[in-house]
MDAnalysis code that builds the backbone (N, CA, C; Angstrom):
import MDAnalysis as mda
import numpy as np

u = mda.Universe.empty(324, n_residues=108, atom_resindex=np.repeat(np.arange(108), 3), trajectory=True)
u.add_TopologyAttr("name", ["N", "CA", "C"] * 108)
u.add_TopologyAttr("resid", np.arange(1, 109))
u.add_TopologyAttr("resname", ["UNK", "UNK", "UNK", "UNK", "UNK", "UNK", "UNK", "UNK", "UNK", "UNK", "UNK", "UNK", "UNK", "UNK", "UNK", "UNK", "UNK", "UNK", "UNK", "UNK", "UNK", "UNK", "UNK", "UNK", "UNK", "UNK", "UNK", "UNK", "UNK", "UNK", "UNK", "UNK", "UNK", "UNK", "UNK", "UNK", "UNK", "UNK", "UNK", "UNK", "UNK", "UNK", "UNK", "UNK", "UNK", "UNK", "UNK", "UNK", "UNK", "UNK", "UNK", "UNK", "UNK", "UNK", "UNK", "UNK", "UNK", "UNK", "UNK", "UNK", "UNK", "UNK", "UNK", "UNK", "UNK", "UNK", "UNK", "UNK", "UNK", "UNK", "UNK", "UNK", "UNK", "UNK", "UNK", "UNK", "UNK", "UNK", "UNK", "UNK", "UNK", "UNK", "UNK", "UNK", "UNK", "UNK", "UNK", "UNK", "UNK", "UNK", "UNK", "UNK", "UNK", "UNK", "UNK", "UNK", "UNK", "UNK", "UNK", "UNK", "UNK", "UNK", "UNK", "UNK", "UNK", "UNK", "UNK", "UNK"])
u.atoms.positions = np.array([
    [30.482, -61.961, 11.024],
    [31.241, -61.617, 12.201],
    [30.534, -62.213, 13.416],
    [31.029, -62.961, 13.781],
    [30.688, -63.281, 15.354],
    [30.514, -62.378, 16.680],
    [29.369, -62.772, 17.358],
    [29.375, -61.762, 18.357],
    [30.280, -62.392, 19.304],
    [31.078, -63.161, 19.664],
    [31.447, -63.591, 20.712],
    [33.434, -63.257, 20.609],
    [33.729, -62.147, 20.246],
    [34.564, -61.900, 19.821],
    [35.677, -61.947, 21.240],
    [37.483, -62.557, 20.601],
    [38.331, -62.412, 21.849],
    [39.173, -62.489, 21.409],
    [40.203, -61.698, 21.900],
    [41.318, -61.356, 21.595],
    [42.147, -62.123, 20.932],
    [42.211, -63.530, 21.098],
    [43.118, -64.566, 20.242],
    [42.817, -64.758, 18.730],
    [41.179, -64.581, 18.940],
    [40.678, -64.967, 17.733],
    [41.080, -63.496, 16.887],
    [41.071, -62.364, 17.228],
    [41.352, -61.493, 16.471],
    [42.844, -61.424, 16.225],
    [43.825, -61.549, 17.524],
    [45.185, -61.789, 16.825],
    [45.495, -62.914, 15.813],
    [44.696, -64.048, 15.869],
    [44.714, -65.034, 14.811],
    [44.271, -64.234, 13.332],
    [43.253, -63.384, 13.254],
    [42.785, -63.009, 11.885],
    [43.756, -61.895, 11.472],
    [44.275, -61.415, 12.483],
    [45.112, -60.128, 12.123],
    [46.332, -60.787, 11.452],
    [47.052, -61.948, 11.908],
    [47.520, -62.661, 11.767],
    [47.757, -63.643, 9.862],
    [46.493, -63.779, 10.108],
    [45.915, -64.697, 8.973],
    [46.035, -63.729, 7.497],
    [45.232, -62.197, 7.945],
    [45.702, -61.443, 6.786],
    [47.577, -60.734, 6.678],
    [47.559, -60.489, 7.444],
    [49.336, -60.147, 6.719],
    [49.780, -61.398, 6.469],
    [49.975, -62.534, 6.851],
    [50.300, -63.773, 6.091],
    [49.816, -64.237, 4.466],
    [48.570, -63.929, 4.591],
    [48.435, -63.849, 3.043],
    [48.686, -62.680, 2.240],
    [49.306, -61.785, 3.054],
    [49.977, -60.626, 1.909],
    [51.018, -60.392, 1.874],
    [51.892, -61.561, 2.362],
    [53.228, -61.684, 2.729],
    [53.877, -60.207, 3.560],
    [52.737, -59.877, 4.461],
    [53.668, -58.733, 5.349],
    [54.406, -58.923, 6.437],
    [54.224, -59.880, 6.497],
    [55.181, -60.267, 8.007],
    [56.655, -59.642, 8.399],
    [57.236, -60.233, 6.897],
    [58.690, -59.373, 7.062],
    [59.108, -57.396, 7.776],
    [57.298, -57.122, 7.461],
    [57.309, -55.644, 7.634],
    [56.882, -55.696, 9.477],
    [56.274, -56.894, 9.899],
    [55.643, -56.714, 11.060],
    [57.070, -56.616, 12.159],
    [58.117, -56.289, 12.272],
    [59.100, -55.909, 13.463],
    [57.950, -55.191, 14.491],
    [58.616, -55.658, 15.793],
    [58.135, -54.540, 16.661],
    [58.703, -53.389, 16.535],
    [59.209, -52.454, 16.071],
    [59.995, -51.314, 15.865],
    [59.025, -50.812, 15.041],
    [58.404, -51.358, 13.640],
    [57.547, -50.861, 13.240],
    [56.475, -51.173, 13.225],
    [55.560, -52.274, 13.984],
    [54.460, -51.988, 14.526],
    [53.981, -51.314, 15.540],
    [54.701, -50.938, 16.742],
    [55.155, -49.694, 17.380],
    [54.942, -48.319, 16.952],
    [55.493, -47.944, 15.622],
    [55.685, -47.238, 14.746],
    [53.891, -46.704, 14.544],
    [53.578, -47.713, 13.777],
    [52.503, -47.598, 12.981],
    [51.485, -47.230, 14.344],
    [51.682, -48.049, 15.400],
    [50.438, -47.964, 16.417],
    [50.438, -46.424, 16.889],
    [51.822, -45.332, 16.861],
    [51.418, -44.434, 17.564],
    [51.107, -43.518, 16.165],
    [51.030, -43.517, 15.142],
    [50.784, -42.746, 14.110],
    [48.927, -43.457, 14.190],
    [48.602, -44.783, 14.107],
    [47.124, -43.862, 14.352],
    [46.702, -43.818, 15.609],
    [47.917, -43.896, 16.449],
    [47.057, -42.981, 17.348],
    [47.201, -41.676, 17.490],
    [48.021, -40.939, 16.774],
    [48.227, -39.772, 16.220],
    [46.776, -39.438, 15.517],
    [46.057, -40.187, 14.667],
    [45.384, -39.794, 13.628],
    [43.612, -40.111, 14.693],
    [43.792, -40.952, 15.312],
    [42.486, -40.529, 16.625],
    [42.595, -39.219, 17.473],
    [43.791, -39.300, 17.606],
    [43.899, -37.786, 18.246],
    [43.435, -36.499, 17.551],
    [43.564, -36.614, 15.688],
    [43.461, -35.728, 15.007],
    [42.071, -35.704, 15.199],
    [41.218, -36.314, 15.556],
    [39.556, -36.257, 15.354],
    [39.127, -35.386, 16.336],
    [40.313, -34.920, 17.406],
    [39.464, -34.524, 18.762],
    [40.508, -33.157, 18.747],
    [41.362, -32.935, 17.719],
    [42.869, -32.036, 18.156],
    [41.833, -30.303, 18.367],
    [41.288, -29.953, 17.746],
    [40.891, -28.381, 17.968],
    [38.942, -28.217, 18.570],
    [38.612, -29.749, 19.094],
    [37.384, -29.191, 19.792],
    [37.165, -29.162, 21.375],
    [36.205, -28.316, 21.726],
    [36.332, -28.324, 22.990],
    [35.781, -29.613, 24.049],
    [35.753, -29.693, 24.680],
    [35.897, -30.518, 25.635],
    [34.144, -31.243, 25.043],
    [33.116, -30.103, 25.330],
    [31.742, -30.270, 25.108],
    [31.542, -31.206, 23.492],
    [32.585, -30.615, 22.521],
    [31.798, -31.081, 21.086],
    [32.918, -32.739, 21.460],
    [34.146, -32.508, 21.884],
    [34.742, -34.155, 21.693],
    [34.030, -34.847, 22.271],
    [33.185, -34.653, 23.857],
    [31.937, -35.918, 24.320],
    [30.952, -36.169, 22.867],
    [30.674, -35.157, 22.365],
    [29.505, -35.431, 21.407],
    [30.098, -35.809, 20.235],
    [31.250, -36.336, 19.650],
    [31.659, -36.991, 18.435],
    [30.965, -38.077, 17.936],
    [30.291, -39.062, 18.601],
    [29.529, -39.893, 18.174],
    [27.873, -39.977, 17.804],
    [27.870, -38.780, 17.795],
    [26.355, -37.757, 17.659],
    [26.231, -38.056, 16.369],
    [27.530, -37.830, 15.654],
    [27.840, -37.584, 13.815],
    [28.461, -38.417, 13.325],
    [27.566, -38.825, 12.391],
    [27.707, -40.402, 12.240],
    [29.427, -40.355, 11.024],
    [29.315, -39.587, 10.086],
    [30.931, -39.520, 9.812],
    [32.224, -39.520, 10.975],
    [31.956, -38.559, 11.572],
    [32.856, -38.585, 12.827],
    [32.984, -39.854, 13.415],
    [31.842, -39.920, 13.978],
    [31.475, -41.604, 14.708],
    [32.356, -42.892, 14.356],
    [32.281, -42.520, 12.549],
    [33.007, -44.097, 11.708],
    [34.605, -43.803, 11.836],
    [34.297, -42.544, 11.850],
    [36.335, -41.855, 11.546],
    [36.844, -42.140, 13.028],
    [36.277, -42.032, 14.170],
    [36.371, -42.427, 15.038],
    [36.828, -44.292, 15.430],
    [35.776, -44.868, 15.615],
    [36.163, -46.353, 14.960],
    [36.933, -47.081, 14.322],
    [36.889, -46.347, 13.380],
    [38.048, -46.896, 12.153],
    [39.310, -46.733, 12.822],
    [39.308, -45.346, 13.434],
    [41.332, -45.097, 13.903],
    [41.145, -45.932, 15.181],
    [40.057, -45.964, 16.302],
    [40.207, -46.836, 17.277],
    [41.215, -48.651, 16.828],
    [39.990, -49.240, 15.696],
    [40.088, -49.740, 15.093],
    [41.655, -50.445, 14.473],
    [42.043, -49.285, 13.928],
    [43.574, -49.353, 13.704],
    [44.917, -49.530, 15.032],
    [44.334, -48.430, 15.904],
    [45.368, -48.941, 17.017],
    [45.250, -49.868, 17.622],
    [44.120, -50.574, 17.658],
    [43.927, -51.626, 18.779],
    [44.691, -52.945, 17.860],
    [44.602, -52.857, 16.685],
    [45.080, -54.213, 15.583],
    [46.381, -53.280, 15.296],
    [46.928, -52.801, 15.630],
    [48.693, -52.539, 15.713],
    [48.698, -52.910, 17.000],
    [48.188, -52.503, 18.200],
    [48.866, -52.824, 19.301],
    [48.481, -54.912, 19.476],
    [47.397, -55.334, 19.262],
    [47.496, -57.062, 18.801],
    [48.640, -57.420, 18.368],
    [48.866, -56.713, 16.802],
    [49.846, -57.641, 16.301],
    [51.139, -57.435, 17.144],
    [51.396, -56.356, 17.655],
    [52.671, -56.184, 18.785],
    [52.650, -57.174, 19.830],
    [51.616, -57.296, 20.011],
    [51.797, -58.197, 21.160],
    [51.832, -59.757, 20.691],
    [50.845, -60.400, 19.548],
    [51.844, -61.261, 19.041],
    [52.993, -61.435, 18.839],
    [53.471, -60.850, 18.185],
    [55.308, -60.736, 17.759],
    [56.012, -60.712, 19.272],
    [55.476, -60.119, 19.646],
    [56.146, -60.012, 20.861],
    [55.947, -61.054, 22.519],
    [55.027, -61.611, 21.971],
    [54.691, -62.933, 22.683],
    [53.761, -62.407, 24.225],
    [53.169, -61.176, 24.308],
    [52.602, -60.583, 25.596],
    [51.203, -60.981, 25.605],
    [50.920, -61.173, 26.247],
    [49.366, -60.977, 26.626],
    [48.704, -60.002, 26.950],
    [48.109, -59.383, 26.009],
    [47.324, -57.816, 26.376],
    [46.815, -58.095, 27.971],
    [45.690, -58.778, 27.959],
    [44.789, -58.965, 28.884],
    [45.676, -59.333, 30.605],
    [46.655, -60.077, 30.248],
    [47.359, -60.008, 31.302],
    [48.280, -59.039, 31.755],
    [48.741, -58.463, 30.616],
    [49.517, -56.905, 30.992],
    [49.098, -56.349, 31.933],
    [47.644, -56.034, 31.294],
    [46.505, -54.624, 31.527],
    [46.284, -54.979, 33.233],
    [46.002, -55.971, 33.475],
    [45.630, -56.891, 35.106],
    [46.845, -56.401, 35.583],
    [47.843, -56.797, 35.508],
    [49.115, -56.952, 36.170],
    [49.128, -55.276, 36.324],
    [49.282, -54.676, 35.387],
    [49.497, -52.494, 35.565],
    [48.123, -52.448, 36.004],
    [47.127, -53.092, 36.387],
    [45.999, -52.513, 37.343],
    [46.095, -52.783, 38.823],
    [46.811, -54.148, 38.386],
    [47.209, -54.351, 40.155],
    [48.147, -53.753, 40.694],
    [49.043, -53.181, 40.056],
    [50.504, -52.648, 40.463],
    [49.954, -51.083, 40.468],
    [49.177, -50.597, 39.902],
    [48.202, -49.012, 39.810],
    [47.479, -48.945, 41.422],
    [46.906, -50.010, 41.799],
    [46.327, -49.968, 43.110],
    [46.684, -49.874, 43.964],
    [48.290, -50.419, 43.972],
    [49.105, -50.760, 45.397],
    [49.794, -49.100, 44.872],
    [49.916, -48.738, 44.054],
    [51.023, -47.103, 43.980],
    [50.085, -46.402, 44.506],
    [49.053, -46.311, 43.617],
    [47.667, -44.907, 44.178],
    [46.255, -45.490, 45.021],
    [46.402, -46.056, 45.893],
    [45.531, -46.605, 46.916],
    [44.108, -45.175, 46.768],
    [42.985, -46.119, 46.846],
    [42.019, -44.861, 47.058],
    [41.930, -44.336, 48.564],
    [41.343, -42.770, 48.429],
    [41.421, -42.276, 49.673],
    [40.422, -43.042, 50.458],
])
């Protein structure tokens, strides 16, 4: 794994494996959509009944820590491949709703 990791190169590998498992036909945005808010359903499940104090400390425990990761992990490569299929640019989205966030809620 390379340390110099970026977003193309990972939509390319994300890419590279459902192509060799012929999933593409499954990749619609309707259901990569789908899939992205179910794990993010399932990150949520890591934090659903603790208090505020033990969810800062989840990465204390190293099971937690990986279960953590792993679902990060998963939504961030559903929300990629969405944005392949869908031709967006994460990185430019995110800029564009930060600049448009600044001009709505100006700091005091």
């Amino acid at each position: 794994m390379s340390d110099e990791l970026t977003v193309p190169e990972l939509q390319r590998r994300l890419a590279e494996f459902a192509a060799a498992r012929n999933w593409q036909p499954f990749h619609t945005p309707k259901n990569l959509a789908s899939a992205l808010t179910v794990e993010a359903g399932e990150l949520l499940e890591v934090f659903q009944w603790l208090t505020p104090e033990q969810a800062g400390a989840v990465m204390a425990d190293p099971d937690t820590a990986h279960r953590v990761r792993d679902e990060v992990a998963d939504v961030l490569a559903y929300l990629l491949q969405l944005c392949t299929v869908l031709e967006v640019d994460p990185l430019r989205a995110l800029a564009e709703k930060i600049e448009r966030n600044e001009s709505r809620f100006p700091a005091p």
